[in-house]
C-alpha positions in Angstrom: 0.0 0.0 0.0 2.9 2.5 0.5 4.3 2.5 -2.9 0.6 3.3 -4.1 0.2 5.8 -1.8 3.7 7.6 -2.7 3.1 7.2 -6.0 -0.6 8.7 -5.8 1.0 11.5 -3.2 4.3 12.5 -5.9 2.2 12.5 -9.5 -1.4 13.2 -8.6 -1.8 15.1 -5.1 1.4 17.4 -5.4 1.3 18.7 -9.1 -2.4 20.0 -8.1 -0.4 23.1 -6.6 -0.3 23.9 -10.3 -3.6 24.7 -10.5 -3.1 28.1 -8.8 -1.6 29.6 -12.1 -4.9 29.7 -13.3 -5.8 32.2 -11.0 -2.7 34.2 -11.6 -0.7 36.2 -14.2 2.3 33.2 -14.1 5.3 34.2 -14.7 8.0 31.5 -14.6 10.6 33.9 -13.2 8.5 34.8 -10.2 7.1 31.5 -9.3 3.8 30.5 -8.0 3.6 33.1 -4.8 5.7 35.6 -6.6 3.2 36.1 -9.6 0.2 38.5 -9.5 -3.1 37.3 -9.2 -5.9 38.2 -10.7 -8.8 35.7 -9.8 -11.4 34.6 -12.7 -10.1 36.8 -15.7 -8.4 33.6 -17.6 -11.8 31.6 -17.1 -13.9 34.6 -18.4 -11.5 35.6 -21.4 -12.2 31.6 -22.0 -16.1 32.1 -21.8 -15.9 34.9 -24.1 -13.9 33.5 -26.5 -15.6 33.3 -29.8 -13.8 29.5 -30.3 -15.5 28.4 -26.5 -18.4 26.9 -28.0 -16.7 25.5 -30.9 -14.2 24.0 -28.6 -16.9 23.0 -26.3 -19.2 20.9 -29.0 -16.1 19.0 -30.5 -15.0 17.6 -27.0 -18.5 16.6 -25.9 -19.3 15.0 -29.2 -15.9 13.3 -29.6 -16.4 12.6 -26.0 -19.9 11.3 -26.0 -19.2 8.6 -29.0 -16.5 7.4 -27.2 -18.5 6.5 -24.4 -21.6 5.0 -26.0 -19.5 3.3 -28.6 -16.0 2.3 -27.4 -17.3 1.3 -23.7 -20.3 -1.1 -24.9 -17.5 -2.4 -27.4 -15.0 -3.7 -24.6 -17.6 -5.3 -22.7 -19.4 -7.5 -25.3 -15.6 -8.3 -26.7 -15.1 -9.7 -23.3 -18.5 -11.4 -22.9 -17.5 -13.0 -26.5 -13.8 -13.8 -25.4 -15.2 -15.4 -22.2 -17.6 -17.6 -24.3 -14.4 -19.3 -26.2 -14.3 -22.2 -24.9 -10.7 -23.5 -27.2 -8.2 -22.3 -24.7 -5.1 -21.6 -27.1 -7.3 -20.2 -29.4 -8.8 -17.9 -27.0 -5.2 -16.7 -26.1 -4.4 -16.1 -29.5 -7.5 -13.7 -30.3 -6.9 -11.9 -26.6 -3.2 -11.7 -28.0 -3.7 -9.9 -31.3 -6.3 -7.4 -29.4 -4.4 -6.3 -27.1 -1.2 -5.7 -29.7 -2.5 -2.4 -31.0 -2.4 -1.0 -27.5 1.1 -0.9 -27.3 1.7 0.8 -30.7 2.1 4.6 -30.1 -0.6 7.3 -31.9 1.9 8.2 -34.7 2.2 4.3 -35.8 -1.8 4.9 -35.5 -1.7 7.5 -37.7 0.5 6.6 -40.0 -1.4 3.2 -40.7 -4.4 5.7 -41.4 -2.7 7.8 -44.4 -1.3 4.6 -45.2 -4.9 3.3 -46.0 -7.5 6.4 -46.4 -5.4 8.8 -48.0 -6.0 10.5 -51.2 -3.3 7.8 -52.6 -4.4 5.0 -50.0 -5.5 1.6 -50.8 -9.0 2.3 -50.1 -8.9 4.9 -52.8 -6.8 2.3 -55.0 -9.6 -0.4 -54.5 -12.2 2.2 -55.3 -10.9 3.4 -57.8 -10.4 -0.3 -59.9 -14.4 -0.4 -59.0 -15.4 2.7 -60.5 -15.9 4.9 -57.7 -14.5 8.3 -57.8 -11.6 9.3 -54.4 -12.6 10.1 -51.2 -10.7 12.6 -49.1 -11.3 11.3 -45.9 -8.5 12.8 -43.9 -9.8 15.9 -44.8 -13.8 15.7 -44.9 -15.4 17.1 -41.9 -17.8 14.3 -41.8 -15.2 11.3 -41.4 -13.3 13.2 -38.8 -15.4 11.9 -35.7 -15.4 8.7 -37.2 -12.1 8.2 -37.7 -11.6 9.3 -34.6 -13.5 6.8 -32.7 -12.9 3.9 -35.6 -8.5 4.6 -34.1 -9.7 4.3 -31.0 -11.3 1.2 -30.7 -8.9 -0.6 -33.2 -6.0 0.6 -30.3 -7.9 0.1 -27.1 -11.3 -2.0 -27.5 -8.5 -4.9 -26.7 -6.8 -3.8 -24.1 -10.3 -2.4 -22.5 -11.4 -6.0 -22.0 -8.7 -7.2 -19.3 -10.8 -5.6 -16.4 -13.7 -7.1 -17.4 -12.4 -10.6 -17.9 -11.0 -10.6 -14.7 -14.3 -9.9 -13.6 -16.0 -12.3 -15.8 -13.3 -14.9 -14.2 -14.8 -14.6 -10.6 -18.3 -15.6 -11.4 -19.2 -18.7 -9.8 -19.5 -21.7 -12.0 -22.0 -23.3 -10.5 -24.4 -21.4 -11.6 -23.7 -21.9 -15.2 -24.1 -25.9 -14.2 -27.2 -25.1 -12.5 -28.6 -23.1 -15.6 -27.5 -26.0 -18.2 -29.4 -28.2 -16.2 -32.5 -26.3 -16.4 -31.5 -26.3 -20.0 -30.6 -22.7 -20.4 -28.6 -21.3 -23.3 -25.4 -19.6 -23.9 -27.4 -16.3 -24.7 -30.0 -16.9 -21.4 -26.5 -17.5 -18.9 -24.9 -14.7 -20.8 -28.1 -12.4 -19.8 -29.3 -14.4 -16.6 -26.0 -14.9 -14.9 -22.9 -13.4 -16.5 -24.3 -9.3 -16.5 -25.9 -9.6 -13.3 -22.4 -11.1 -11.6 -20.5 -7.8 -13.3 -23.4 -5.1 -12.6 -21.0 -3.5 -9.9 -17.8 -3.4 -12.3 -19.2 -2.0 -15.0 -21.0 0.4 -13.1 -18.1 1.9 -11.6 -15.5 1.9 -15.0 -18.3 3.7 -16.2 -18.5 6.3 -13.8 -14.5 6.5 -13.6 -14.8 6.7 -17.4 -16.9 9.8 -16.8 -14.1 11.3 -14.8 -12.1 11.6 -18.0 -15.1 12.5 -20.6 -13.5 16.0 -21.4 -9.9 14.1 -21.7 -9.7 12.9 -25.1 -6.2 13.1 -25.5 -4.0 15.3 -27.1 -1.5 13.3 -29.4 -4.6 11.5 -31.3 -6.3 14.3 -32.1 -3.2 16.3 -33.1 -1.7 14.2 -35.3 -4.9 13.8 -37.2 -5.9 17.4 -37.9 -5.7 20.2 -40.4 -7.2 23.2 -41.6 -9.8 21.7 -43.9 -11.5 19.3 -40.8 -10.2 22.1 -37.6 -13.8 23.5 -37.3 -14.8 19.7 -36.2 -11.9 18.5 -35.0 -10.1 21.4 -32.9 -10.4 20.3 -29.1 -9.9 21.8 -25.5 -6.7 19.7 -25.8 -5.3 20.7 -28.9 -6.7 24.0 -28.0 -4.4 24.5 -24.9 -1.5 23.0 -26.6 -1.9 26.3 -29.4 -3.0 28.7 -27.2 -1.7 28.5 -24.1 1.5 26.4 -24.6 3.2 27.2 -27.9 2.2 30.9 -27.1 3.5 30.6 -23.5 -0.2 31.4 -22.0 0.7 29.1 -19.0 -2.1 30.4 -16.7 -5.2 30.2 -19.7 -4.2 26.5 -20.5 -4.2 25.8 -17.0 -7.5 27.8 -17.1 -8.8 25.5 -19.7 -7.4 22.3 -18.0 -9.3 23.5 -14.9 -12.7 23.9 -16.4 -12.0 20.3 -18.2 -11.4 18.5 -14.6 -14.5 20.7 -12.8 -16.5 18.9 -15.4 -15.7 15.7 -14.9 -15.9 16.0 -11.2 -19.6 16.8 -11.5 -20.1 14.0 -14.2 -18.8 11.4 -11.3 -20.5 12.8 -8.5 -23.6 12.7 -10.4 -23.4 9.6 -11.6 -22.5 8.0 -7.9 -25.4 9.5 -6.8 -27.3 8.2 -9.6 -25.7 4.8 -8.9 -26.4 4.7 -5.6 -30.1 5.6 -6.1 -30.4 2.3 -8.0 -28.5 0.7 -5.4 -25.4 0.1 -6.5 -22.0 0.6 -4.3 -20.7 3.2 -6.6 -17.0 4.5 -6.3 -17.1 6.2 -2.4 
């Protein structure tokens, strides 16, 4: 428990100090108690901004597919892995899911031009068929897509592990009792196996919910440009042109700080909400 704990108190309790620069004029030569402060102005220039509701629509939509299409993935990849019964062959297919994981955004990327740019071999295969190109690294209406398409190719794998563990705890026995009762796969699945892991995926969803504004910054980067920006700029990729390469330390902290107030509400409410319907929750 003490490494946790000095981990927990070294990379997430003390770095919070940092949150006073939104509150201040930071200057690096002054420090934190040496700069001058000068209390919600970063927050309202950020409110006022013409880009706020821009910003605002792209993170909560990018946000909101990933959460009612990349969580439901991992969990009914995991309800299928747990059904393979061939044990080496189950190994295999949880081995070549979880590979992608572990290949860094820029890989990601890359495979992506590789395959849906103007010269990519979708746009090669179409092309032998007739069909005239398709510029989807630049169309406004496959950004999101895209978007969400790279993330469950990387993570959907990797998303399963809790939920396997999970699905490994559930007591057999029941599954006996149900074949003798003559149940099927699909009436255990229902009957037994989401029932046992109510309480897990009720709470990865509502820890899920702490990171709904934080979609990442290097994903989103890498795939943007001028043509898709007005769908695809983010708070993240906002801070990092805005307040970082412009060295407006105390807005992007601003922004960053309007980004975690969010998804504090977003899991408080939804522990409450849990809780209503009698579920542990998180606290």
């Amino acid at each position: 428990m003490l490494p946790g704990l000095v981990y927990f108190l070294i990379f997430k309790i003390l770095p919070m100090w940092g949150v006073l620069m939104a509150f201040q004029n930071y200057q690096p030569s002054l420090g934190l108690w040496g700069s001058k402060w000068v209390g919600f102005k970063h927050f309202e220039r950020l409110f006022q901004s013409p880009d706020f509701w821009m910003l605002f629509k792209n993170t909560f939509m990018l946000a909101l597919y990933n959460l009612v299409i990349y969580f439901p993935i991992t969990l009914i990849l995991a309800l299928i892995l747990n059904e393979v019964r061939h044990e080496a062959y189950k190994r295999t297919v949880q081995t070549l899911v979880y590979i992608p994981h572990f290949l860094s955004w820029v890989v990601v990327a890359g495979i992506t031009f590789l395959l849906l740019g103007s010269e990519g071999l979708f746009n090669k295969i179409g092309e032998t068929f007739g069909q005239p190109r398709v510029d989807y690294l630049y169309s406004t209406d496959w950004f999101r897509p895209l978007i969400v398409m790279q993330i469950i190719w990387k993570d959907a794998g990797w998303g399963t592990i809790i939920f396997l563990a999970a699905l490994a705890g559930v007591n057999v026995q029941l599954y006996e009792a149900a074949k003798i009762d003559g149940a099927s796969r699909f009436r255990m699945m229902w009957h037994i196996t989401l029932p046992a892991i109510r309480s897990v995926i009720v709470i990865l969803l509502i820890l899920r919910l702490g990171h709904f504004m934080d979609l990442g910054f290097e994903q989103i980067y890498l795939m943007l440009n001028s043509l898709n920006r007005g769908v695809g700029e983010v708070f993240d990729t906002y801070v990092f042109r805005v307040g970082i390469q412009q060295g407006q330390f105390s807005y992007s902290a601003a922004v960053g700080l309007f980004k975690s107030v969010i998804g504090l509400v977003l899991v408080w409410s939804a522990n409450r909400i849990a809780k209503k319907f009698g579920e542990e929750g998180i606290y």
